[in-house]
C-alpha positions as CSV (number, residue, x, y, z in Angstrom):
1,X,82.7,69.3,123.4
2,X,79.6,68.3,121.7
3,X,78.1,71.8,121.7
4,X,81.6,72.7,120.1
5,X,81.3,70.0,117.4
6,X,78.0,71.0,116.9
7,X,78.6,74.0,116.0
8,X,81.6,73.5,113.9
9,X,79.5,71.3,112.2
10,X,76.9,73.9,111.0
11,X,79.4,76.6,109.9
12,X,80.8,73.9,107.9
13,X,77.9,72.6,106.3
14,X,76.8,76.1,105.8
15,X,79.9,77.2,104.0
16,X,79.2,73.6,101.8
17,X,75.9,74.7,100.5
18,X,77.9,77.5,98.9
19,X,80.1,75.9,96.6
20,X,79.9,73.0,94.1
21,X,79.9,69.4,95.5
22,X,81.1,66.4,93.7
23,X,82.4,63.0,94.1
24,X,85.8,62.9,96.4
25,X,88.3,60.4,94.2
26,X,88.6,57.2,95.5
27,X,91.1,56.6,98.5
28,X,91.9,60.7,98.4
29,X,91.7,62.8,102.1
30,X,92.0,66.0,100.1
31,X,93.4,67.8,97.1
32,X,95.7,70.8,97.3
33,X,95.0,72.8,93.3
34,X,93.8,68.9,92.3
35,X,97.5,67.5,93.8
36,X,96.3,64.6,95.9
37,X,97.3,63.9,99.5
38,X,95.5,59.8,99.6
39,X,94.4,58.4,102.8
40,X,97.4,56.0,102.8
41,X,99.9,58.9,102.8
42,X,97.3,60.6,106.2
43,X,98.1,57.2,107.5
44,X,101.8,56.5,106.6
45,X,102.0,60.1,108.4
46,X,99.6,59.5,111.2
47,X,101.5,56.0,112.1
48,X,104.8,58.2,112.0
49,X,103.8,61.3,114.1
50,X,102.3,58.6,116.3
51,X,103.8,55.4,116.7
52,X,102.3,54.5,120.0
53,X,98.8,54.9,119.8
54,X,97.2,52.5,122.1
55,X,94.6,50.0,120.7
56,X,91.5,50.8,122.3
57,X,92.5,55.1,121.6
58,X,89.2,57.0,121.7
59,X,87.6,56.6,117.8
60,X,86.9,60.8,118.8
61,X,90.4,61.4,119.3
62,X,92.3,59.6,116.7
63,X,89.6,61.0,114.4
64,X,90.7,64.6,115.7
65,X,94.4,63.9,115.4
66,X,94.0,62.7,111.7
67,X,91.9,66.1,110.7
68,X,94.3,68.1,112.8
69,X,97.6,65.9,110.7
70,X,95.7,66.7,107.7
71,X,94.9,70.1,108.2
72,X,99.3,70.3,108.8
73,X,99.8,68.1,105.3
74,X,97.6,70.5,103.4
75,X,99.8,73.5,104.5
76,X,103.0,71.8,103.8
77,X,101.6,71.1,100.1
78,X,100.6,74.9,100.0
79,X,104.1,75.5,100.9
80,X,105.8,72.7,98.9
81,X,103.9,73.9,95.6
82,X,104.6,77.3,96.3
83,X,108.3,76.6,96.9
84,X,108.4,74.4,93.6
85,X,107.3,77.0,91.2
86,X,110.0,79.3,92.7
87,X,112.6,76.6,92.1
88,X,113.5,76.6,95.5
89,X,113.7,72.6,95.5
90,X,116.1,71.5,98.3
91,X,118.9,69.3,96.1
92,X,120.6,65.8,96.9
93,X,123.5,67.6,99.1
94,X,121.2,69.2,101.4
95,X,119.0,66.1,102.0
96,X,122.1,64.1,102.5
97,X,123.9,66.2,104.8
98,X,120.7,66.7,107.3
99,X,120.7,63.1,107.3
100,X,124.2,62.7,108.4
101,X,123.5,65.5,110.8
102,X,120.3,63.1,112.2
103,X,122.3,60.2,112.1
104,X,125.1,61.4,113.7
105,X,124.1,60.8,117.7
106,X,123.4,57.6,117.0
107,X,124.5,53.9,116.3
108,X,123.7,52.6,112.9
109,X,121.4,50.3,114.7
110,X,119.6,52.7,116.7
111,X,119.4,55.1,114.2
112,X,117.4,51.6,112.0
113,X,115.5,51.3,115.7
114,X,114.5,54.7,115.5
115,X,113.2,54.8,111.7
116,X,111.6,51.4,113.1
117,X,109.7,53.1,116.0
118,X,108.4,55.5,113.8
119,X,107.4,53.0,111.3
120,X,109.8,54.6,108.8
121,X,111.9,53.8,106.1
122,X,114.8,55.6,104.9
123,X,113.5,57.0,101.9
124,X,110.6,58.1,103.7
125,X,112.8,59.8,105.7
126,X,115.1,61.6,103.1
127,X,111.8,62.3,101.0
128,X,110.3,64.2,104.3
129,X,113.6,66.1,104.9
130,X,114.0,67.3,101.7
131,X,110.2,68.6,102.1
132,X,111.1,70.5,104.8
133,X,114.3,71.6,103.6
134,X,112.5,72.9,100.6
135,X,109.9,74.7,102.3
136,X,112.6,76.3,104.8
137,X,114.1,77.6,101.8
138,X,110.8,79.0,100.9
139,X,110.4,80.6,104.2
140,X,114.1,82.3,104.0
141,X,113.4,83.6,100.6
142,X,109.5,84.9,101.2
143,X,109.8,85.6,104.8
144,X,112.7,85.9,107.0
145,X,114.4,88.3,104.2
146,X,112.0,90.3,104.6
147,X,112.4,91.2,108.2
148,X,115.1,93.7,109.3
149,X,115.6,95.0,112.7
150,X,117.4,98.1,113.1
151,X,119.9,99.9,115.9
152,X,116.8,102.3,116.6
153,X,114.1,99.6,116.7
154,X,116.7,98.1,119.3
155,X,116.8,101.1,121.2
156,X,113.4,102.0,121.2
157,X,112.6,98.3,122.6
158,X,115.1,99.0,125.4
159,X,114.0,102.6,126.2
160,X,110.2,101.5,126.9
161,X,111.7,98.4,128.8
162,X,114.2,99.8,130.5
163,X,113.5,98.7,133.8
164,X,113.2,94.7,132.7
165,X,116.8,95.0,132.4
166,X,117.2,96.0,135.6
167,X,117.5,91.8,137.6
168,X,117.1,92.3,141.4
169,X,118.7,89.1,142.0
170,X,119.6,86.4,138.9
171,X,117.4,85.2,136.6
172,X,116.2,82.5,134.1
173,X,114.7,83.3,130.5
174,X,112.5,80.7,130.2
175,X,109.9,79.1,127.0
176,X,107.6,76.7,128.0
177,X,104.4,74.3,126.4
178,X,101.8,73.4,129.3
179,X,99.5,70.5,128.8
180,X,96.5,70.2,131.3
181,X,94.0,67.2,132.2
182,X,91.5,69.1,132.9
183,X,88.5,69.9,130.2
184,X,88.7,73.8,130.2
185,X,86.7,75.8,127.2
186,X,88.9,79.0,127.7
187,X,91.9,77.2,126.5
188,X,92.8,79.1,123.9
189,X,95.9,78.1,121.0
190,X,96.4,78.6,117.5
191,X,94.7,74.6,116.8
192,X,92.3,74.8,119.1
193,X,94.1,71.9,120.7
194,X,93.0,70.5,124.4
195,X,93.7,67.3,126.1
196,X,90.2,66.3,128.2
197,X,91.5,64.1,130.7
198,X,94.6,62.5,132.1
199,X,95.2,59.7,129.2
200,X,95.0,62.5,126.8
201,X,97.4,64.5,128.4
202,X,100.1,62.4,128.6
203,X,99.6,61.2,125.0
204,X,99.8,64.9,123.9
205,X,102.6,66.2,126.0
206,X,104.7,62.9,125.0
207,X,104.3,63.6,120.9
208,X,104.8,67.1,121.5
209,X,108.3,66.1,123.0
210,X,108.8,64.3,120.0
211,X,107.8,66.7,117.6
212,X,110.9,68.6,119.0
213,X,113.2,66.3,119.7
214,X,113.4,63.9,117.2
215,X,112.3,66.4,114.5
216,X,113.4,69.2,115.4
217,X,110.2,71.0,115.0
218,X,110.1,74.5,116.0
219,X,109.7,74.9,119.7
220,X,108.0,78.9,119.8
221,X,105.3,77.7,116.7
222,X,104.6,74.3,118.6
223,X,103.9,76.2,121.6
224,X,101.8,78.7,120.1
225,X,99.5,76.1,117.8
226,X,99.2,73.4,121.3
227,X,100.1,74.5,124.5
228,X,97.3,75.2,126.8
229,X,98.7,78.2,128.7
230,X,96.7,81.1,127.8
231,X,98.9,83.8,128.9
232,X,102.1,82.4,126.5
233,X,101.0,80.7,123.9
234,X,100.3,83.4,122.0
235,X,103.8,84.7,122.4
236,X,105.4,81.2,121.5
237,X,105.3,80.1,124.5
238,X,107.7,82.6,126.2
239,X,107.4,83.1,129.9
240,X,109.8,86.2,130.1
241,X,112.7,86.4,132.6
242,X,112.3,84.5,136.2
243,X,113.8,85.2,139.7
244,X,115.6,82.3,140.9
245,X,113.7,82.6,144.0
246,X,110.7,82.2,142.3
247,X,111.7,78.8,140.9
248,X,112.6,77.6,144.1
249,X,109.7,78.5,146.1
250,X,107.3,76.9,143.2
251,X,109.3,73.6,142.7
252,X,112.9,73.0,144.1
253,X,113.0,70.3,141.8
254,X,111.9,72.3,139.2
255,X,114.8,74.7,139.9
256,X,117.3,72.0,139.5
257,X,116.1,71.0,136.3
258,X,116.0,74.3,135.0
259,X,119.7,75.5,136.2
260,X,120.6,71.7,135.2
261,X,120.0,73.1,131.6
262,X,122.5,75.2,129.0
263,X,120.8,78.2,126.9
264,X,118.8,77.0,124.0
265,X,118.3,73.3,125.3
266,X,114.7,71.6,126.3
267,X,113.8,70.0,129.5
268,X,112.3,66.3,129.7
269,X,108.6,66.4,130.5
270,X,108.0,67.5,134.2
271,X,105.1,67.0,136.0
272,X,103.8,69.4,138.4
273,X,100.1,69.5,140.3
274,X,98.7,71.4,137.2
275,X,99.6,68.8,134.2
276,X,102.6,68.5,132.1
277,X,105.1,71.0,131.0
278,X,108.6,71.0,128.3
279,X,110.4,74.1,129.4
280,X,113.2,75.3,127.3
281,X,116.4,77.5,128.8
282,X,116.7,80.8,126.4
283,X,119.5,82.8,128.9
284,X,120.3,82.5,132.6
285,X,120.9,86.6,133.5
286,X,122.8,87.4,136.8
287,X,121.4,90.0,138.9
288,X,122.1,93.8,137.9
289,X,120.9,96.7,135.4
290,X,122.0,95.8,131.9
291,X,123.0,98.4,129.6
292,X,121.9,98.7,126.3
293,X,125.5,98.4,125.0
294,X,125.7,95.4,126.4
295,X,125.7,92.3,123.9
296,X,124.0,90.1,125.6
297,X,120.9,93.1,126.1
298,X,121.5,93.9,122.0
299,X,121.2,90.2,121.0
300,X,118.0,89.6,123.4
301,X,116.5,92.8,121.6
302,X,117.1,92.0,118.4
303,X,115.9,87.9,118.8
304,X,112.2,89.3,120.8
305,X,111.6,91.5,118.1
306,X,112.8,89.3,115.3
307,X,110.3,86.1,116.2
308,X,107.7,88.5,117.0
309,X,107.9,90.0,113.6
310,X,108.8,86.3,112.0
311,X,105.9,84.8,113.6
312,X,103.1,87.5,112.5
313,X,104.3,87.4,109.2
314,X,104.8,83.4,108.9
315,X,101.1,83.3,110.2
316,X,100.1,85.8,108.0
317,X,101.7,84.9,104.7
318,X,100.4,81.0,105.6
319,X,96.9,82.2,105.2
320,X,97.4,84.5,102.5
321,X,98.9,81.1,100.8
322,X,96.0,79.2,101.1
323,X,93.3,82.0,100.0
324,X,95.0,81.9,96.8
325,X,94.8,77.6,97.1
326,X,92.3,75.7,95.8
327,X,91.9,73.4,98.9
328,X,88.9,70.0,99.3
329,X,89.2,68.6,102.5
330,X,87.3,65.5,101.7
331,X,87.8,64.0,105.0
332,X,86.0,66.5,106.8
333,X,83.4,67.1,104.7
334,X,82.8,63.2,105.0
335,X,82.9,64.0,109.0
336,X,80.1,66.7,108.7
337,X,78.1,64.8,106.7
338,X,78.0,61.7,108.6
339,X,77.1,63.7,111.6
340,X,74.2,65.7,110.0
341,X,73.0,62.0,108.9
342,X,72.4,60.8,112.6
């Protein structure tokens, strides 16, 4: 961890020396083309994203939460800006009908006890959805109409696979994000993001849940920016299609939960001997080849090769977005240079 800092550090004091340094306005965490993000708003959003952050939390950790909440903020203002000059602003109808959509499987009171827990108030929330909603309309414009799969790319994907679609006996199409205890520096994800013990662990896997269930965050990009399996997270977290069998012999328990579920829905945290793990159903398949004319087979195509292509050119266009930004991160320059100081 400390060799990792370290060297974190120096790349980033190197890349300083570079360019021009002046003095970070007062109370600001960073400026996105000189638009502002203050340190109240990083906290207003760090309190929100996590409401139950224990008093003695590691100073380490909650500094490493903020950077990594930042780092998200500064994106979304890419986005937001981007989205804004496009006119793609979401408008009052949106905002109010994903709020009824929120609101709707709950009580008026627990919907206030929610907003509560999260140390929220109502405009904060309708100012955060329509945020989103304008930056999803960003994404639909710049992005996901741009992306066409075609009867022969279909095809193609089913001749090279052909025998995946051949199930000996049923099976599960499962997603999943793993969270471990146990300090490992080959963890790789698109944050860089690993728990280091058992407290940390828990605390992750429990905002992740969260993240998706409360705010409906996208389940394939969480798993591929913060779940510590190395094999799927670069694929969004997608484990490909498992025998019953398998399930069984690995967990009963974990079978039942996992044929307890419908396609597309998300499992509580589990707990197994190798940390923490939200698994999420994408199609139960009964045993048998599957043709190519079959829907089902057609559908599963055409969604694989849809995300794979969504997510490579999300990622990619993200970056290209913020070459073209004007970005200070004053927050962690104040970091490095309070660490070169000692």
């Amino acid at each position: 961890m400390k060799r990792y800092f370290a060297l974190f550090a120096a790349v980033a004091a190197s890349m300083a020396l570079g360019s021009c340094k002046h003095t970070p306005p007062a109370g600001v965490a960073a400026e996105v083309n000189g638009q502002p993000i203050t340190y109240d708003k990083l906290e207003k959003t760090y309190r929100t994203q996590y409401p139950q952050v224990p008093e003695n939390a590691n100073e380490d950790l909650v500094q490493s939460q903020k950077l990594e909440l930042l780092g998200s903020l500064i994106t979304n203002e890419i986005m937001l800006q981007r989205a804004l000059r496009l006119g793609l602003q979401a408008v009052d109808a949106d905002v109010d009908a994903e709020l009824a959509k929120m609101k709707s499987p709950y009580t008026k009171e627990e919907f206030e006890k929610q907003l509560a827990d999260r140390h929220m108030s109502l405009d904060d929330l309708k100012a955060q959805i329509r945020q989103k909603l304008t930056v999803d309309k960003l994404i639909a414009k710049e992005i996901t109409s741009h992306i066409t799969i075609t009867d022969a790319d279909v095809a193609n994907f089913y001749n090279n696979n052909k025998a995946s679609f051949n199930l000996a006996e049923p099976q599960v199409h499962l997603s999943q994000i793993m969270v471990t205890p146990v300090p490992d520096p080959n963890v790789r994800n698109l944050k860089g993001s690993k728990a280091q013990n058992e407290a940390e662990a828990k605390q992750k896997i429990g905002d992740l849940e969260r993240r998706i269930k409360d705010r409906g965050e996208d389940f394939a990009m969480l798993a591929t920016n913060f779940s510590e399996d190395t094999n799927t997270a670069p694929n969004g977290g997608d484990m490909g299609f498992i025998p019953e069998s398998t399930l069984e012999k690995a967990n009963p328990d974990l079978r039942r939960i996992v044929m307890s579920l419908q396609p597309g829905a998300v499992s509580p945290i589990i707990h197994t001997q190798d940390g923490y793990r939200i698994l999420k159903l994408i199609s139960k398949e009964p045993a048998g080849q599957r043709d190519l004319n079959d829907p089902r087979v057609q559908e599963n195509i055409r969604e694989n090769l849809r995300n794979s292509a969504d997510q490579v050119l999300r990622n990619a266009y993200f970056e290209v977005a913020r070459n073209l930004s004007k970005v200070e991160n004053y927050l962690a320059e104040s970091i490095v240079n309070n660490a070169s100081k000692k």
